[in-house]
C-alpha positions in Angstrom: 59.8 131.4 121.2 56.5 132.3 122.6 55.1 133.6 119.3 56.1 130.6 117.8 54.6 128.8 120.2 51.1 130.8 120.2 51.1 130.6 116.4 51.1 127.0 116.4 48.3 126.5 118.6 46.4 128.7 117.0 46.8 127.7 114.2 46.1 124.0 115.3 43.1 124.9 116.6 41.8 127.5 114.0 42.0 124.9 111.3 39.0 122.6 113.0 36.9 125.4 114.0 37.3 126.6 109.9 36.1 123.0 108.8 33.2 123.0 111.0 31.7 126.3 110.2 32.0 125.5 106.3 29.9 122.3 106.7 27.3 124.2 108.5 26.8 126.9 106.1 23.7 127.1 104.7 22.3 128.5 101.4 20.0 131.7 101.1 17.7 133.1 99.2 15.8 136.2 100.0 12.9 136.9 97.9 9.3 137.3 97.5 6.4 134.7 97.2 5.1 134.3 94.2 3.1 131.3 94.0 2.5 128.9 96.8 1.4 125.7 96.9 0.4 124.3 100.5 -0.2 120.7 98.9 2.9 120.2 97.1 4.9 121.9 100.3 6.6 124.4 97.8 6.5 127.9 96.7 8.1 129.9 93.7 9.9 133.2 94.6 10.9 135.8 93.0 14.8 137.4 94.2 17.0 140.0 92.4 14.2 142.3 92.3 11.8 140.1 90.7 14.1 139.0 87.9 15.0 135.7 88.9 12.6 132.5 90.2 13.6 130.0 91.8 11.8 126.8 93.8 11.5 126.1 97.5 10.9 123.1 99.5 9.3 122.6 103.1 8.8 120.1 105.1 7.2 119.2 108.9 11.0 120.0 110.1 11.3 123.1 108.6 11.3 126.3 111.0 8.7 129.4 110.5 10.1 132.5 112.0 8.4 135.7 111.9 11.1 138.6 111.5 13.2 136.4 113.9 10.4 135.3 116.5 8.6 132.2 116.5 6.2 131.9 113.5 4.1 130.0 111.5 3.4 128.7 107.9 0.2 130.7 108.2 2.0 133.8 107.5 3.2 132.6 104.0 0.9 134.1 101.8 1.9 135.2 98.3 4.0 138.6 98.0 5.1 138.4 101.5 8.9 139.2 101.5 10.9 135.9 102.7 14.5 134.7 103.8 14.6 131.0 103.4 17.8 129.2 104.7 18.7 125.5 103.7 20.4 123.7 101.1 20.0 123.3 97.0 19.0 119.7 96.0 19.9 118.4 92.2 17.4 120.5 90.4 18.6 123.9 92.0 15.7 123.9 94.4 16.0 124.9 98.1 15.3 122.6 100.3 14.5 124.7 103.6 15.5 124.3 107.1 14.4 127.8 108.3 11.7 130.2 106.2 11.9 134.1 107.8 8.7 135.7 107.1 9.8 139.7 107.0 6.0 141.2 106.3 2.7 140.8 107.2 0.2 139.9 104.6 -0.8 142.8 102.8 
């Protein structure tokens, strides 16, 4: 009876906290900067070991991090290694909430 009884709450209340941390999941790339463009608020990047480009999107809300410290978009220089964190819009572009700069500017 006590199982049964254990198994149902948890499973009542695992089902919620399984919803919420799907909807917060966000999408990743981790890459290299390729080509940056500070008036257009975008870069290209290079992942999969420079095979693949792909487009990402900043904005005034998005967070600069230096290897997990506060940062700041002065540190994104091309070929620095980056983890950017956000969401894909329509064209397959990430729109980013977080960019983690991993290197210094060679």
């Amino acid at each position: 009876m006590t199982r049964r009884m254990f198994a149902g709450l948890f499973a009542a209340t695992a089902l919620p906290l399984t919803l919420v941390s799907q909807e917060k999941q966000e999408d990743r790339l981790d890459g290299r900067v390729q080509v940056l463009n500070k008036e257009k608020s975008t870069f290209t990047m290079t992942i999969k070991g420079g095979t693949v480009q792909r487009t990402v999107i900043y904005s005034a809300d998005t967070k600069f991090t230096f290897r997990n410290k506060p940062g700041a978009i002065d540190q994104l220089k091309d070929g620095v290694r980056v983890i950017c964190l956000g969401k894909f819009d329509a064209d397959g572009r990430l729109v980013a909430t977080r960019i983690d700069i991993r290197e210094e500017a060679r």
